[in-house]
C-alpha positions in Angstrom: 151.0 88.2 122.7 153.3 91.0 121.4 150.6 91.4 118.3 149.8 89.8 114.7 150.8 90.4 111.7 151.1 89.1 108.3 149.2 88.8 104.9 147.8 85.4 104.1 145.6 84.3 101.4 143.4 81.3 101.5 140.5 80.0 99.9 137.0 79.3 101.1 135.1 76.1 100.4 132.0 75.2 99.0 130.6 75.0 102.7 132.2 78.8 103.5 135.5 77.2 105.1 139.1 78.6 105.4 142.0 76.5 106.6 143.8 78.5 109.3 147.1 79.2 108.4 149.8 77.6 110.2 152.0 80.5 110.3 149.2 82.7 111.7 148.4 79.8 114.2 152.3 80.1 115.8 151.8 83.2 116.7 149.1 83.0 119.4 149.2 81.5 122.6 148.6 78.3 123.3 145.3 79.0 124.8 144.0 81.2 122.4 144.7 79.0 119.0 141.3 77.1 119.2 138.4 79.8 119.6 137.6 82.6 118.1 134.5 85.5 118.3 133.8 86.8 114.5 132.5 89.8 113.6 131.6 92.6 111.0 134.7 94.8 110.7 134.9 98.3 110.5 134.7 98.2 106.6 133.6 96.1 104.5 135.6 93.1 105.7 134.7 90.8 109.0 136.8 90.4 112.0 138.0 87.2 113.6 139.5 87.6 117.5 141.2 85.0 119.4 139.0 84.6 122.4 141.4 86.3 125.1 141.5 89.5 122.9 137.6 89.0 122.4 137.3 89.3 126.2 139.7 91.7 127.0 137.6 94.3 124.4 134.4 92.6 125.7 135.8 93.9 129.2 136.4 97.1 128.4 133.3 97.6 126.6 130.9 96.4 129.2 132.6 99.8 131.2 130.4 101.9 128.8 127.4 103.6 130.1 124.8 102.4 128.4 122.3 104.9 129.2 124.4 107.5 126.8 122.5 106.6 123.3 126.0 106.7 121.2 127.6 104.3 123.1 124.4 102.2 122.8 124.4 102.6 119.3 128.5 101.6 119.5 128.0 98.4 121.2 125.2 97.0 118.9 127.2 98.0 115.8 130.2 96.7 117.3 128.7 93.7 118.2 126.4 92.9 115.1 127.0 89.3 113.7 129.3 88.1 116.6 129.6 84.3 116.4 131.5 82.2 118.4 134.1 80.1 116.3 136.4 77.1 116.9 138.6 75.4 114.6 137.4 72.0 113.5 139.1 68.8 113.7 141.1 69.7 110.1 142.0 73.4 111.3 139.6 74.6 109.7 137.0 77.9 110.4 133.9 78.4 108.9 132.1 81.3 108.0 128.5 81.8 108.3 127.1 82.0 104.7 125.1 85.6 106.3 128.2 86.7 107.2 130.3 86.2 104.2 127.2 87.4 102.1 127.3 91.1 104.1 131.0 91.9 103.0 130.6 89.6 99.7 133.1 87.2 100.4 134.0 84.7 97.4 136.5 82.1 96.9 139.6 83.7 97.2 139.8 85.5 100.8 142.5 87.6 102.3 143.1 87.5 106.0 145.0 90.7 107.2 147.0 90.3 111.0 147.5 93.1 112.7 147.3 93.7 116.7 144.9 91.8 118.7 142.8 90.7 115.5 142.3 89.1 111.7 140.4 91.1 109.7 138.6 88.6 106.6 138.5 90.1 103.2 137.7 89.0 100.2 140.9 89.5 97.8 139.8 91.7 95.3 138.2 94.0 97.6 141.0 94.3 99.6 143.3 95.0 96.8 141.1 97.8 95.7 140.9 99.2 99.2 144.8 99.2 99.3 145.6 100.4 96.1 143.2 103.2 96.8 144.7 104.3 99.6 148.8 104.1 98.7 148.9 107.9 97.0 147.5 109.2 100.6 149.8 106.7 102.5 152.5 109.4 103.2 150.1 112.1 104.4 148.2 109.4 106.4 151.9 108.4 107.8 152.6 111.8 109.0 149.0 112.7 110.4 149.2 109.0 112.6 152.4 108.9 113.0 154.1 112.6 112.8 153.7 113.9 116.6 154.4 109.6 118.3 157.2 110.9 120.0 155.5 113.9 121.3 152.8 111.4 123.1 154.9 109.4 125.0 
């Protein structure tokens, strides 16, 4: 997988369901367009992997030292929530009501591809977040981005 991307809105059911979008869907393997590990995001948003990235991260993760109290304190936060997830028979996931309650997801839900991952937001939160952030968009640009070339 060469990485997602895109911007979709959907809309979450009474029962705390999203249909998958179809266009997202295309754009994982084969293998990886059925399950899925959710989790809390970084922010206030939650994070849905497709099962190969899930155990890709999973791998690298279990090479921390656990005896160093940070990286303890890393995985559990990292970890907190995770759910395994499949699609149902209508393409369909579903969002644990706990979950959606801790990032206060409502009806209308963003889901934000990028990488190896989905991040889950609810609309008007994201908005906000974004439009908060576009005046310090060019100075975050250069500080990420300004020395690339001089890394490679």
């Amino acid at each position: 997988m060469s990485g997602l991307v895109g911007e979709y809105e959907v809309k979450l059911d009474n029962k705390g369901r999203f249909m998958f979008p179809a266009n997202l869907r295309k754009q994982l393997s084969p293998s990886a367009q059925e399950n899925f590990m959710l989790n809390k995001g970084f922010e206030e948003c939650l994070t849905l992997f497709p099962m190969n990235e899930w155990e890709t991260l999973s791998s690298r993760l279990s090479k921390l030292n656990l005896f160093v109290p940070k990286n303890r304190m890393f995985y559990r936060l990292f970890h907190q929530g995770a759910k395994n997830t499949s699609l149902d028979s209508a393409g369909r996931v579903l969002v644990p009501i706990h979950l959606m309650d801790r990032v206060g997801l409502k009806k209308e839900v963003m889901l934000i591809a990028y990488n190896d991952r989905i991040e889950i937001w609810d609309k008007t939160m994201y908005l906000e977040m974004i439009e908060g952030n576009m005046t310090d968009f060019a100075d975050l640009a250069n500080e990420v981005m300004g020395n690339v070339n001089e890394q490679e």
